[in-house]
Backbone as CSV, one residue per row, in Angstrom:
resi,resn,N_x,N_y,N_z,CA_x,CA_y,CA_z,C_x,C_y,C_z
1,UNK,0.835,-1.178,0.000,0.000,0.000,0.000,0.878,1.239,0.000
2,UNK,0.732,2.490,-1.121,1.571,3.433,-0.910,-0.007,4.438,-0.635
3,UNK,0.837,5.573,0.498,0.135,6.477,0.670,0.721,7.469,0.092
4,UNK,0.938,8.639,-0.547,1.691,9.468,-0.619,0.785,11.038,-0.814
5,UNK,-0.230,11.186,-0.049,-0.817,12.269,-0.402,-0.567,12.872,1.361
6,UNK,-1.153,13.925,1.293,-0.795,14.742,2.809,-2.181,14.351,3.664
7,UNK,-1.861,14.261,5.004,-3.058,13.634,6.249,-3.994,15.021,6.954
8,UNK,-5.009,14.067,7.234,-6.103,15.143,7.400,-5.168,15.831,8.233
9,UNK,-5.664,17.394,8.848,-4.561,17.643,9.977,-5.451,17.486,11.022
10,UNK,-4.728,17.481,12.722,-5.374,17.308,14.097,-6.728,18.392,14.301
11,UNK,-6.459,19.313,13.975,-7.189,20.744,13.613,-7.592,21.511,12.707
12,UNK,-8.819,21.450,12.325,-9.625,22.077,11.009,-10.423,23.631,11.712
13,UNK,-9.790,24.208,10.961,-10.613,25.886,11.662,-11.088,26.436,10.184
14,UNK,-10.399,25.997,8.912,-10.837,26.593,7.458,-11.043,25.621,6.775
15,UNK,-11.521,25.773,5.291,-11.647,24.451,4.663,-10.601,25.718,2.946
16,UNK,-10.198,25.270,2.346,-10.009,25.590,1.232,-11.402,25.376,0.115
17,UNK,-11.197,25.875,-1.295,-12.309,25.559,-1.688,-12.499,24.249,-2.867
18,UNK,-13.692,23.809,-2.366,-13.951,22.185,-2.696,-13.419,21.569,-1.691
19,UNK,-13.223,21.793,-0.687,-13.052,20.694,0.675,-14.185,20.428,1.664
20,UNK,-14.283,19.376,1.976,-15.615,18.868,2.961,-14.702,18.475,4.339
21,UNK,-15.490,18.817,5.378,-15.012,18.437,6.724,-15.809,17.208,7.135
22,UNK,-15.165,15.654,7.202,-15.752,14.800,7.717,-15.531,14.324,8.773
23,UNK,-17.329,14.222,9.508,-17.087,14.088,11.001,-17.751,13.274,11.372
24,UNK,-17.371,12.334,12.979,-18.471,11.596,13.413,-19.518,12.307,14.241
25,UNK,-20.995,11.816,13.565,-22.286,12.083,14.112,-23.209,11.652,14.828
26,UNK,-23.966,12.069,15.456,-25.203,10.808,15.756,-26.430,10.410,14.977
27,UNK,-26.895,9.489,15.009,-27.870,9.356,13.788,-29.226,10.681,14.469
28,UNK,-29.244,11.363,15.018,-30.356,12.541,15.060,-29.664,13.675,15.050
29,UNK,-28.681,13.918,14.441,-28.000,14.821,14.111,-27.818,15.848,15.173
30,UNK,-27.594,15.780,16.650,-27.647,16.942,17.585,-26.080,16.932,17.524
31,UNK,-25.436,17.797,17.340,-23.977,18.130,16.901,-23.585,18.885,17.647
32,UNK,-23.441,18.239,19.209,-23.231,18.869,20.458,-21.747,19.028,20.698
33,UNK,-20.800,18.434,20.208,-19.607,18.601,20.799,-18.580,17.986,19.991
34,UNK,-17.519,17.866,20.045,-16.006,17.691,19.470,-16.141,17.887,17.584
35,UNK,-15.403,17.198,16.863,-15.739,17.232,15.709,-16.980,17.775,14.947
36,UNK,-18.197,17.356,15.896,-19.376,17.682,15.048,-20.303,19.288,15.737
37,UNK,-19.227,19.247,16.759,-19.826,20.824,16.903,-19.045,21.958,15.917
38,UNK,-17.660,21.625,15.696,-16.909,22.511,14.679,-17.616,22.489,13.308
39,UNK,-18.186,21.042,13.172,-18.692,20.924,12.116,-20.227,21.570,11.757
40,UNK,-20.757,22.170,12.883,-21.905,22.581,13.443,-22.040,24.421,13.182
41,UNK,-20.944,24.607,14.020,-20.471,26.085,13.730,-19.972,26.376,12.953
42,UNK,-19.275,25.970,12.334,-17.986,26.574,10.894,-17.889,25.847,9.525
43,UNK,-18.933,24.895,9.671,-18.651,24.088,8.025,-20.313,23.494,7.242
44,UNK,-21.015,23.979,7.942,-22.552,23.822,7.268,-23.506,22.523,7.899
45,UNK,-23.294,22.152,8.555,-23.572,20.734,9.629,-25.245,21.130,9.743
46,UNK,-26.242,20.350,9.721,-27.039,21.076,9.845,-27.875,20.154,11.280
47,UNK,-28.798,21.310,11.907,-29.003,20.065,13.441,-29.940,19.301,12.976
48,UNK,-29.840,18.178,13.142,-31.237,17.189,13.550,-30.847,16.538,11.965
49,UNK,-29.731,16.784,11.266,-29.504,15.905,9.924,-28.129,15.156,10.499
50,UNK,-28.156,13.646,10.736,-27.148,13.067,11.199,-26.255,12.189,10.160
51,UNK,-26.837,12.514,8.969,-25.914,11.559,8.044,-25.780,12.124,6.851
52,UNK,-24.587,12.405,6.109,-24.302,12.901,4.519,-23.921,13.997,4.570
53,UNK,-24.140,14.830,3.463,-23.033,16.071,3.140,-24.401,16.802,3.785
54,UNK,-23.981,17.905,4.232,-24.468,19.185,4.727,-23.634,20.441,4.474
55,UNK,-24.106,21.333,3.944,-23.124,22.713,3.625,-21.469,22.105,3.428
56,UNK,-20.820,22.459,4.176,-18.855,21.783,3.690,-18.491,21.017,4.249
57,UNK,-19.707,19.750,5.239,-19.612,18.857,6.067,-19.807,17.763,5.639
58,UNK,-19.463,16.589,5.972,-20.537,15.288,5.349,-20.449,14.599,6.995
59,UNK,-21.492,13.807,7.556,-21.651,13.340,8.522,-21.843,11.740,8.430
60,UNK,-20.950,11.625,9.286,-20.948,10.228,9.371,-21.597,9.058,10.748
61,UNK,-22.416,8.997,10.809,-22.829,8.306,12.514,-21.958,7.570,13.156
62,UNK,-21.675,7.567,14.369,-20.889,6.639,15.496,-21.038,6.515,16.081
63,UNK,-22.344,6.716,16.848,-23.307,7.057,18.195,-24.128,5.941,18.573
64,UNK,-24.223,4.809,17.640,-25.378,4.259,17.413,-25.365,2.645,17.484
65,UNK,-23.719,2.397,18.253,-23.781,0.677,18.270,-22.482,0.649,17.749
66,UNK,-22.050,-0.342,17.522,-20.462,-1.138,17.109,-20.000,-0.712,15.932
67,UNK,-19.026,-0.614,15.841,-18.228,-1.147,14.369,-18.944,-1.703,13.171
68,UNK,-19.939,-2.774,13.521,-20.704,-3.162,12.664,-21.659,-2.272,12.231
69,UNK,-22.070,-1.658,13.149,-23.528,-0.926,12.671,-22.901,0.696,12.122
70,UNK,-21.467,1.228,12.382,-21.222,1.995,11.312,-20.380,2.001,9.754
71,UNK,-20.204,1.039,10.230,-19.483,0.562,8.379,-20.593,0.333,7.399
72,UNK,-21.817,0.310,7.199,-22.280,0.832,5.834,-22.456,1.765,5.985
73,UNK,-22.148,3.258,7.143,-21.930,4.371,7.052,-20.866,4.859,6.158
74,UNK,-20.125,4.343,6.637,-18.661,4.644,5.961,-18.691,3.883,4.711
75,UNK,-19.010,2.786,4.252,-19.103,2.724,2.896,-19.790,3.347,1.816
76,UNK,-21.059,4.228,2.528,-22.099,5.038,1.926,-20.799,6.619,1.631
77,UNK,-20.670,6.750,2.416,-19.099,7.987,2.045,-18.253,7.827,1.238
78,UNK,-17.900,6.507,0.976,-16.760,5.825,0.779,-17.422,5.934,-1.393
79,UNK,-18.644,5.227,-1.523,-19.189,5.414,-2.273,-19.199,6.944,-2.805
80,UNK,-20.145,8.027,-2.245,-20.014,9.406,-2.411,-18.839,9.938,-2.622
81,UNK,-17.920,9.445,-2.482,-16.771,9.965,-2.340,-16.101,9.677,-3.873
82,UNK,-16.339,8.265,-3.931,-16.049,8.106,-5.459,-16.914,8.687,-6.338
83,UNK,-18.120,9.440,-6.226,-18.662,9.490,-6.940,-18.826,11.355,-7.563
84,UNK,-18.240,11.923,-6.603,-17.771,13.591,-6.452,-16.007,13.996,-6.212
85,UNK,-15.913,13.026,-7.466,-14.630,13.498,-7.491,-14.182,15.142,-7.080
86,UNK,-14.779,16.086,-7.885,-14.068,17.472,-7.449,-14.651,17.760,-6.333
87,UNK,-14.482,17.197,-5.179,-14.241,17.562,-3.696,-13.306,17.186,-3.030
88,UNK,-12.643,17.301,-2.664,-11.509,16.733,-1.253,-12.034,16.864,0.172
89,UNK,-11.912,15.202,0.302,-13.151,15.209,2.026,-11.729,14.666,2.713
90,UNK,-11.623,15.491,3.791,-10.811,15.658,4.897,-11.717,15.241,6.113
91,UNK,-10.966,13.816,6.173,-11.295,12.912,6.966,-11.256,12.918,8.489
92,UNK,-11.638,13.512,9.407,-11.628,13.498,11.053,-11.056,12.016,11.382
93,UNK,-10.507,11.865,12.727,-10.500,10.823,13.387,-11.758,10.202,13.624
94,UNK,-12.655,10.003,12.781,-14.242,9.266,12.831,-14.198,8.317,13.700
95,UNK,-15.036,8.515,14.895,-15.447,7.319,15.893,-14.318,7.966,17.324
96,UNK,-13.497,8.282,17.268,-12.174,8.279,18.486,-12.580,9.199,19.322
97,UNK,-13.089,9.947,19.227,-13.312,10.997,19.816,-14.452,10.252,21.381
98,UNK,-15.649,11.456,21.352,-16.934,10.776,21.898,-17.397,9.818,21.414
99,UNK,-17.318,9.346,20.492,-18.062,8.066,20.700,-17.297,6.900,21.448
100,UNK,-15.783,7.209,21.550,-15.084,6.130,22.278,-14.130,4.997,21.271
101,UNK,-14.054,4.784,20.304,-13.355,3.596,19.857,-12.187,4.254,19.666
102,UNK,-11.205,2.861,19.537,-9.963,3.247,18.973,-9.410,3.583,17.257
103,UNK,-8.895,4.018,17.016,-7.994,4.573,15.858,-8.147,2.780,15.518
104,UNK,-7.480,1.923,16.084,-6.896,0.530,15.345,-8.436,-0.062,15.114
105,UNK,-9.544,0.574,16.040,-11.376,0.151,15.169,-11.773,0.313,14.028
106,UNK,-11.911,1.767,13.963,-11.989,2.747,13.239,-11.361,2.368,11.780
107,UNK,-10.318,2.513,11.807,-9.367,2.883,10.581,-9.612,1.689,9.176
108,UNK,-9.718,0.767,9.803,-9.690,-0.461,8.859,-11.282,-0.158,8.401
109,UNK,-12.690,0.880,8.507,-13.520,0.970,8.036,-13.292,1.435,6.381
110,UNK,-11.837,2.109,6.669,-11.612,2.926,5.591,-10.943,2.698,4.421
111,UNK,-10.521,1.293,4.629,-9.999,0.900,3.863,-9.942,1.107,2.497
112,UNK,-11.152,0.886,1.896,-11.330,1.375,0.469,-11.559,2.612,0.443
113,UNK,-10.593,3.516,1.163,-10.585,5.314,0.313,-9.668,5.130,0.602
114,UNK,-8.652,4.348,0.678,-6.819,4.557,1.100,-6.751,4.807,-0.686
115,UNK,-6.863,4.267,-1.661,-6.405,4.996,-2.675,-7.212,5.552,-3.509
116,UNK,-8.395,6.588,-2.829,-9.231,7.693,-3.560,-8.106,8.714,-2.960
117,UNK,-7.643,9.274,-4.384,-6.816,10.862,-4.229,-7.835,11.802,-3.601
118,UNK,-9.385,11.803,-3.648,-10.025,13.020,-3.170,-10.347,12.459,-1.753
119,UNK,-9.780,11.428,-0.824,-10.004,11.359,0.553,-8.943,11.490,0.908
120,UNK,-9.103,12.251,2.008,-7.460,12.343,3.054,-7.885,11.762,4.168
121,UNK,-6.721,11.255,5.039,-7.208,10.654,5.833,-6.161,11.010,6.773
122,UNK,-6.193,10.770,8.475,-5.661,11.091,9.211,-4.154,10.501,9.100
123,UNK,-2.974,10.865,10.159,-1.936,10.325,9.259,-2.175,8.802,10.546
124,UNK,-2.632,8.850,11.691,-2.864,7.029,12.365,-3.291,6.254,11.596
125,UNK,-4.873,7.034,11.328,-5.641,5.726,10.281,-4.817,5.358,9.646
126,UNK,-4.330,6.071,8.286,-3.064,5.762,7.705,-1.631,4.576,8.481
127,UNK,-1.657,4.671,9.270,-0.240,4.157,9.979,-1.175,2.311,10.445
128,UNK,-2.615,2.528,10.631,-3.305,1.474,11.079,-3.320,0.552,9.634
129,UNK,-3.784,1.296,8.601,-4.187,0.551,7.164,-3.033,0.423,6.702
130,UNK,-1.688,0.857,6.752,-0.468,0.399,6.773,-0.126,-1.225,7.047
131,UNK,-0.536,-1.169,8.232,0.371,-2.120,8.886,-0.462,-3.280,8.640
132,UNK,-1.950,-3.326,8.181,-3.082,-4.467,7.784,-2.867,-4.435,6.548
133,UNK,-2.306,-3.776,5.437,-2.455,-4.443,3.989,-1.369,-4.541,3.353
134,UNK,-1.458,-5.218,2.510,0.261,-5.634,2.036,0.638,-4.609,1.228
């Protein structure tokens, strides 16, 4: 696996233009705190919408049960993502935050956007999908 594009960064305060801020949500969209309150205040998040693009956001659920029950989240992105090429979605630490899982949970959801040029991804996830694919 080569990565060679640049990682989401720790801190998003701007977006450039054609960039989406992706964050974890809850499926009732109340975008109370960490990621999805920035995403709330400063990137188009909208309340009570807990899943997909919103203004320069796309929302992703993590609120709502295991690993299992958010990976056709993330494949529904993962999809969109291929499918809007002229955007660059700058990937949050999805799930690590409040909802609680680890980076080594998480990361392997993402597998198939490790080589979409229009997803960035954090540089752990990255270091996690590293070390799982040949």
């Amino acid at each position: 696996m080569k990565y060679d594009r640049e990682f989401t960064p720790d801190m998003i305060s701007e977006l450039k233009e054609n960039e989406i801020f992706v964050f974890g949500s809850n499926l009732g969209g109340f975008h109370g705190g960490g990621a999805a309150r920035a995403a709330l205040n400063h990137f188009g998040a909208i309340w009570g919408q807990g899943v997909g693009l919103q203004g320069r956001s796309y929302a992703i659920p993590t609120m709502h049960g295991g690993v299992d029950a958010i990976k056709p989240y993330v494949d529904e992105f993962i999809d969109f993502a291929r499918q809007h090429q002229q955007y660059k979605f700058l990937v949050t630490r999805i799930g690590c935050g409040i909802a609680g899982f680890t980076v080594a949970e998480m990361a392997p959801l993402f597998s198939e956007a490790i080589d979409l040029p229009n997803v960035i991804l954090s540089e752990d996830f990255v270091r996690v999908l590293a070390s799982t694919m040949p």
